[in-house]
Every structure is written in C-alpha cells, then in structure tokens.
C-alpha positions in Angstrom: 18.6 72.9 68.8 22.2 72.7 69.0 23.2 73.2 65.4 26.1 75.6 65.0 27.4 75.7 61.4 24.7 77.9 58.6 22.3 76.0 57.0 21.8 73.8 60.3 20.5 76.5 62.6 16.8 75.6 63.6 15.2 78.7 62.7 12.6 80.4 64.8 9.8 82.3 64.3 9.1 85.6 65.4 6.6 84.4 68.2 8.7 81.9 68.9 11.7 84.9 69.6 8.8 87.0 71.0 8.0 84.6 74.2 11.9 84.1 74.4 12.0 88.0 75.1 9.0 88.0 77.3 9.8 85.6 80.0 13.3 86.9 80.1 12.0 90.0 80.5 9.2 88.9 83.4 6.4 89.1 81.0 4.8 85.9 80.9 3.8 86.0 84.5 4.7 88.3 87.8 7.3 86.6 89.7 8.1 86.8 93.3 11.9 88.7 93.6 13.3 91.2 95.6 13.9 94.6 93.8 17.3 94.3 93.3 17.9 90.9 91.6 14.8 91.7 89.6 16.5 94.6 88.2 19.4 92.9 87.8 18.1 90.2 86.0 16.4 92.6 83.7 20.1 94.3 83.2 18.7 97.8 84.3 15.6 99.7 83.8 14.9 102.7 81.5 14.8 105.9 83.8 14.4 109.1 81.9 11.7 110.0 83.7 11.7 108.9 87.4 8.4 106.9 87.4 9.6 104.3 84.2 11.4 101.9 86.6 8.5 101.9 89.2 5.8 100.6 86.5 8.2 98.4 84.8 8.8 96.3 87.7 5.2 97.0 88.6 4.2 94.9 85.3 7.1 92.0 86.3 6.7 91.6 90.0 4.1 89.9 92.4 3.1 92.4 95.3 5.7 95.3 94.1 5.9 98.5 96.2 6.5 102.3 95.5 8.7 101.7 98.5 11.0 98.9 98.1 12.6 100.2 95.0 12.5 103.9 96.7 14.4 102.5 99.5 17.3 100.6 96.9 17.7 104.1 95.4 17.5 105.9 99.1 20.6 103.6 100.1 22.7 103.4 96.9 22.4 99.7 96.2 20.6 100.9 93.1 22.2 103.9 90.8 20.8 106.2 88.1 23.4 107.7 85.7 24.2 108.0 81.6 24.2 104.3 80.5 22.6 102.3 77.3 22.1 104.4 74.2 23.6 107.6 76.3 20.5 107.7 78.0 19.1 107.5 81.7 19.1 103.8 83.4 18.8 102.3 86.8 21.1 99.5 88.0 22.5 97.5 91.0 26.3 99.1 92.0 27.6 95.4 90.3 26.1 96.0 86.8 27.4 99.7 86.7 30.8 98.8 87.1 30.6 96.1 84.9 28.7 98.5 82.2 29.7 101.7 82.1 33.8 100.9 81.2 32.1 99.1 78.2 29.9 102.0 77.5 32.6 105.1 77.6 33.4 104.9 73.8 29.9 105.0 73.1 29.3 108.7 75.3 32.8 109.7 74.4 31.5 109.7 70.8 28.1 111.4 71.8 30.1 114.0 73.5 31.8 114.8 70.4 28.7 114.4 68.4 26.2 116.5 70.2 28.7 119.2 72.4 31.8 118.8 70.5 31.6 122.2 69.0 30.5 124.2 72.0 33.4 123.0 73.8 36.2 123.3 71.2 39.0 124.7 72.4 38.5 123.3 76.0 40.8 120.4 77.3 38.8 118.1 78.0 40.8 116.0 80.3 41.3 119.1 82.6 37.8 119.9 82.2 36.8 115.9 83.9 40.1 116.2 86.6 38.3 119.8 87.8 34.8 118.3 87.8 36.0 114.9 89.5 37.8 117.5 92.0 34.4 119.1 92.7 33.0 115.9 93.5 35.2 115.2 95.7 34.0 114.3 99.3 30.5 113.5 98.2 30.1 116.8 96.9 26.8 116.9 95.1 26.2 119.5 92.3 23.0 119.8 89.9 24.3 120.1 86.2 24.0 123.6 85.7 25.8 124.3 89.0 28.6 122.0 88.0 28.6 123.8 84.9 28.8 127.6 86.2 31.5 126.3 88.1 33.9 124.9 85.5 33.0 127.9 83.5 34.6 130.5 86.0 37.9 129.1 84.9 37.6 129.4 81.2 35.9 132.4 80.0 33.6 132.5 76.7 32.8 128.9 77.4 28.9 127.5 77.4 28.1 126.0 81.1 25.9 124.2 79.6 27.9 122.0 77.2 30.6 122.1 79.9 28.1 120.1 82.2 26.8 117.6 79.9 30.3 116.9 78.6 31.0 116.0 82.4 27.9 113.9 82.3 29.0 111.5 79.3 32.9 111.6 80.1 32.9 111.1 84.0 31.4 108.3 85.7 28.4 109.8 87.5 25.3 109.0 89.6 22.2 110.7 90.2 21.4 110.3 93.9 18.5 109.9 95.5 15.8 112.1 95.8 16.2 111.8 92.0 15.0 109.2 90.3 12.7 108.5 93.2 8.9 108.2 92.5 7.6 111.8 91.3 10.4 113.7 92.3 11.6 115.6 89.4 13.8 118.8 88.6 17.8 119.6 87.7 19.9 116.3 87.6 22.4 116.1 90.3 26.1 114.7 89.8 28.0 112.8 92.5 31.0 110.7 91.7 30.5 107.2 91.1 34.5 106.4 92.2 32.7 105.0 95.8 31.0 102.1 93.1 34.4 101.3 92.2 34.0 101.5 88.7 37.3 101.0 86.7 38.3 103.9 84.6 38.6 101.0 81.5 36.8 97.9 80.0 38.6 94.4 79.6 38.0 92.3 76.6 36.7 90.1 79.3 33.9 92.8 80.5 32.8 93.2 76.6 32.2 89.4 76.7 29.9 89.3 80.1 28.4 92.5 78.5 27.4 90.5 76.0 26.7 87.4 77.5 24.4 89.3 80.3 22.8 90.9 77.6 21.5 87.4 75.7 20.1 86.3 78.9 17.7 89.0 79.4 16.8 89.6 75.9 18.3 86.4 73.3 18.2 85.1 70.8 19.5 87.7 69.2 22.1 89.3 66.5 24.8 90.7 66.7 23.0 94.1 65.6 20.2 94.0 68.3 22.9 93.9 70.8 24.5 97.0 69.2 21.2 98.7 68.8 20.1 97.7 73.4 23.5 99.3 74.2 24.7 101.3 71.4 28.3 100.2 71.7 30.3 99.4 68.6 32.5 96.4 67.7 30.3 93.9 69.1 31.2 91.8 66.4 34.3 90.9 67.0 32.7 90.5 70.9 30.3 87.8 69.7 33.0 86.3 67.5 35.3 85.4 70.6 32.2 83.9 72.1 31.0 81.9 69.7 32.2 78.2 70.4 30.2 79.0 74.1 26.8 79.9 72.4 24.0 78.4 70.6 23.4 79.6 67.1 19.3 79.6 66.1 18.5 81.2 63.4 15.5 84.0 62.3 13.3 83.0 59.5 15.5 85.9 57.4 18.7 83.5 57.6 20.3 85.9 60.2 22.0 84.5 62.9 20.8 84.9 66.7 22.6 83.9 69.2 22.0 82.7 73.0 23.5 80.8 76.2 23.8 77.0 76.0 21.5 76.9 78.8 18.3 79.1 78.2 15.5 76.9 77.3 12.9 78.3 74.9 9.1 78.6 76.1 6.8 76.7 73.4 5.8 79.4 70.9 1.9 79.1 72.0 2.5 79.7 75.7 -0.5 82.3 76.3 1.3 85.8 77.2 -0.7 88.3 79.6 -2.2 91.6 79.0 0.6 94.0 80.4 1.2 97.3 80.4 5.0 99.0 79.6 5.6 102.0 80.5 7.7 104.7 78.0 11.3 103.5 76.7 10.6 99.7 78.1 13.6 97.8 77.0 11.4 95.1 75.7 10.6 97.6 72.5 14.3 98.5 72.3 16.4 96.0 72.9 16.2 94.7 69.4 17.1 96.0 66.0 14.5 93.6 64.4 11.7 95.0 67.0 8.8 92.3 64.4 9.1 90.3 67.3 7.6 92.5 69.8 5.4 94.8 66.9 4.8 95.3 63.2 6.6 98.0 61.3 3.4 99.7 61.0 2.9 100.1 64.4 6.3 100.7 65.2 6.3 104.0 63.4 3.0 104.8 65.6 5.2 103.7 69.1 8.3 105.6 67.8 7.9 108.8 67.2 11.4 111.0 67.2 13.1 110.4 69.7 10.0 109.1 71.7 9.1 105.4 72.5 5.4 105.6 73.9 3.6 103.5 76.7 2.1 100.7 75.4 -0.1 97.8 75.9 0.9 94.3 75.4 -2.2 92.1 74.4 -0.9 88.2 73.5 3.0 89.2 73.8 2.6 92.2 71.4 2.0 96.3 70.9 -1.7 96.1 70.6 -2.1 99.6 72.2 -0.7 103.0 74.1 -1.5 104.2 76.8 -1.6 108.2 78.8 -2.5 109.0 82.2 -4.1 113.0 83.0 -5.1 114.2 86.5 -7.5 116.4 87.2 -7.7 117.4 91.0 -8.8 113.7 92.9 -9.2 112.1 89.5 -7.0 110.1 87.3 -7.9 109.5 83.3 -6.1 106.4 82.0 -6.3 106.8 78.2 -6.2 103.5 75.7 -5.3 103.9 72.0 -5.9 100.4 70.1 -3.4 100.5 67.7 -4.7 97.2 65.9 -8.6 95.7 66.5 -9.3 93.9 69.6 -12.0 91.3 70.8 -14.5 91.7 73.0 -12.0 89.4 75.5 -8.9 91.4 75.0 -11.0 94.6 76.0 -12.2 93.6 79.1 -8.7 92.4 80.0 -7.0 95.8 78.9 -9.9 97.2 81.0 -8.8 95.1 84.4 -5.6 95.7 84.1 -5.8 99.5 83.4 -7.5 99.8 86.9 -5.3 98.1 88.4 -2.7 99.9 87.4 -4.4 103.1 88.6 -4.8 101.3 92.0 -1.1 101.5 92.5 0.3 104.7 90.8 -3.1 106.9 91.9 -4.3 104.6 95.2 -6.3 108.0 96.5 -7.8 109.0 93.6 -11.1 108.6 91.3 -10.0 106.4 88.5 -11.6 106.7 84.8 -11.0 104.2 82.0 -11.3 105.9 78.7 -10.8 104.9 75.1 -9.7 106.9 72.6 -11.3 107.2 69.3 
C-alpha cells in the first residue's frame, strides 16, 4: 500500500476512490461533531446560496440544527467570503487565514479576467487602500454601496466593477444576517483584518493547503486539487511533499496522492442514500468526478455554471432533487437520473421526508417523481 516509485503503486478502483471520498466527506454514516470542527474537517462548505451549508451538514451530522450553525455565523467563529474556485464558502476564522493568502493569485487573475476592462485605467492598489479605509472600524457596506462610494472619487468609472474588484482583491467577510438560513439580498463587505489573515502565502501554507485538502477529499492528483481550489502551481506544491505522502495509483496510471495515515474503507462498505444539496464539494472537488458519477450524468448535474442537487444512492449521482412551496405545502421533486430498484426507491423516499421534516418542519410535505 506503501509503494512509492511508478509501476509499484497499488492501483485503485473508482469505488474504491469513491468510499475514500465519502467517509472523508461524512457520507458513509452521520457522525456526532460540533458545527465547527465538522466544517473544518470538511475544509469549508459551498455557500452561494445561504441554505447549501445548512443541508450539507444536515446529510453529515447526527441531530444537526438550523441553529447551531446559525449561531457560528451570528458570532464570527464561522466566515462567508470569496474563496475556492472564486466563489462563495463558509469556514472557521483558522482555515480562512490559512486559505485565502493561498487563494489571492487565483481572484487576482479573475479580477483581471472578468472586470479587468471595466476598471482600466483605475489604480487598483488605491482603489483596495480606499475600500480597506471604508471598512475601517467595522464599517459594514453592501457591494453596491461600497461601490458608489469608491466611484465618487473617479468619475466615468462602473461601481459595479469597482465593488467586485474589492471583493476578489481585499480580504473580505460577509457577516451575519448573511449567509444565515433564508436570509438573502445584497452582499455585505466587512474587513476580514480582525481574522488576522496575512496579506501573503508561505510556501509552507501551499503545503498544509494541500495537505488539508487530501484529508478531506484523497487520493487524489495533482489536477483535482487544482480543479477543488482553482489555484495554480500545485505541482511544484505536491512535488515538495512527496517523500511525506503515499502514492496509489487510478486504474488510468495517474498518480493520486494521500497522507501516510488515512486508511482506506474496503471498496464494498455499503454507502447510504443521501442527499447533497447544489455545488456540494463531493461533485467538485475532483477533476476525474467517475468516482462520484458517470460522464453521462455529469453533463445532466452540470449544466453551465450550475452544479444541481443530487441524490446519492450506493455512494453515487443516482438522482436530483428541487424543492417548490405553495402556501403550507412543500413539493420535494426526484429526477432518477439512472434506473432504481424497488429498495433504492423506498429509501430515496424516507429520506426525502426527512429532509422536508427539517428544512419545512411546519408545512405539508409531498414526495413527487418526476417523469
């Protein structure tokens, strides 16, 4: 299991990488942790829409309330801000700091990629020391307030592109009531310099980046960890860290690597019927996503730039999934995405209400399947 040099790897199979990635992921059964280093040991939860983080620890933990992860966000020992991919997460003050140095390159580039024209001309180091002044004090601003404001002081510029290049270049969080269960609406910015998050990433921080990353998602290459965060370079990364990791192999030749000390769960340990919510890292944190769904019904899951909620039936996408309310009454829709027996109906079906239990406890719930 050891084997370090090519052509000794032991080579696993996809379901054998698939239950790797579902009981480091909280999967394979609901476990009993607080909020915090449940999160943490997931390395953050998808949170472009406020609900995602609630129903992803809602599929991982034993007896999960709406209220204990409300109250991590309430108090700050749980952030929302412009993480993995460039996109919304939800981590513990630790992990941000840790993180977001690593990240920067990455949102500097999608700065310049996505608002690098609508802000030509602008100094953009002025533009983050006037936006960090702002902040100041625990100012808290929505986006397009923040960006009105820096626009005052250069005329002809697009608030805007002004605000969302202050989202990706300055360390930001979203405090709380955003990101908190149903509450919606424009994004506010606070500074995140009360996290103490360093303005720049240490070679060491690239390699606990990486090495946090394997234990909540390895085996894996050195291109799924550049596809989970987005960052580049990670090569070199996995290169310094080599003679500390195990090297497995996939049944393609490529290499995966993990930590020395993450056993594998036997390849025909049963996996639950769970449901993900949209984004779920589970679906993303790979560039080979075989072992989690088949290319075919990858395409269906990911669509643009949308990742659907889906339904896990024996450790992979069997299904998605919608919710629609009507006054009192709550219509959980299923999409079967592959054939299912009679047994992996009825337990999409008792999950399904039990999920409606806890997001909808007040309302009339309705199972339906779509056709």
């Amino acid at each position: 299991m050891d084997a370090r040099g090519p052509g000794r790897a032991t080579v696993l199979s996809p379901r054998a990488l698939n239950r790797a990635v579902l009981a480091r992921q909280l999967l394979l059964d609901r476990v009993d942790l607080p909020v915090v280093p449940a999160v943490e040991r997931l390395l953050g939860l998808n949170a472009q829409d406020p609900n995602l983080p609630y129903l992803a620890l809602w599929s991982r933990l034993d007896r999960f309330t709406i209220g204990e992860l409300t109250a991590a966000i309430e108090d700050g020992t749980l952030v929302r801000s412009t993480l993995m991919r460039a996109t919304q997460h939800l981590m513990s003050v630790p992990d941000f700091r840790l993180v977001r140095p690593v990240l920067a390159p990455l949102l500097r580039r999608v700065q310049r990629n996505a608002f690098g024209r609508r802000t030509a001309g602008v100094d953009l180091d002025e533009l983050v020391a006037e936006a960090r002044t702002l902040l100041a004090d625990g100012r808290v601003l929505t986006r397009p307030e923040l960006g009105r404001l820096l626009a005052r002081r250069r005329p002809g510029a697009d608030p805007t592109g002004l605000g969302w290049t202050v989202q990706y270049l300055l360390p930001l969080v979203h405090p709380a009531p955003s990101g908190t269960w149903n509450t919606r609406g424009a994004t506010p910015f606070a500074s995140a310099e009360w996290t103490g998050v360093p303005q720049e990433a240490t070679t060491e921080d690239a390699d606990e980046l990486v090495r946090r990353y394997l234990a909540a998602f390895g085996p894996a290459t050195v291109a799924d960890a550049r596809a989970w965060s987005g960052v580049s370079g990670l090569r070199e990364v996995f290169a310094r860290l080599r003679p500390e990791l195990r090297v497995y192999a996939d049944q393609s030749g490529r290499e995966l690597f993990d930590l020395p000390d993450r056993p594998l769960p036997p390849a025909d340990l049963p996996a639950p019927v769970r449901f993900l919510p949209e984004f779920d890292a589970t679906l993303l944190a790979h560039a080979d996503r075989t072992r989690i769904m088949t290319d075919q019904i990858r395409r269906q899951v990911c669509v643009g730039a949308g990742v659907a909620a889906t339904v896990l039936v024996d450790g992979t996408v069997a299904a998605t999934w919608t919710t629609a309310r009507d006054r009192d009454t709550v219509v959980l829709t299923v999409q079967p995405l592959r054939p299912l027996s009679t047994t992996d109906i009825g337990e999409i079906e008792h999950e399904a209400l039990r999920l409606l239990a806890f997001t909808d406890p007040s309302s009339t719930a309705v199972l339906d399947w779509a056709r």
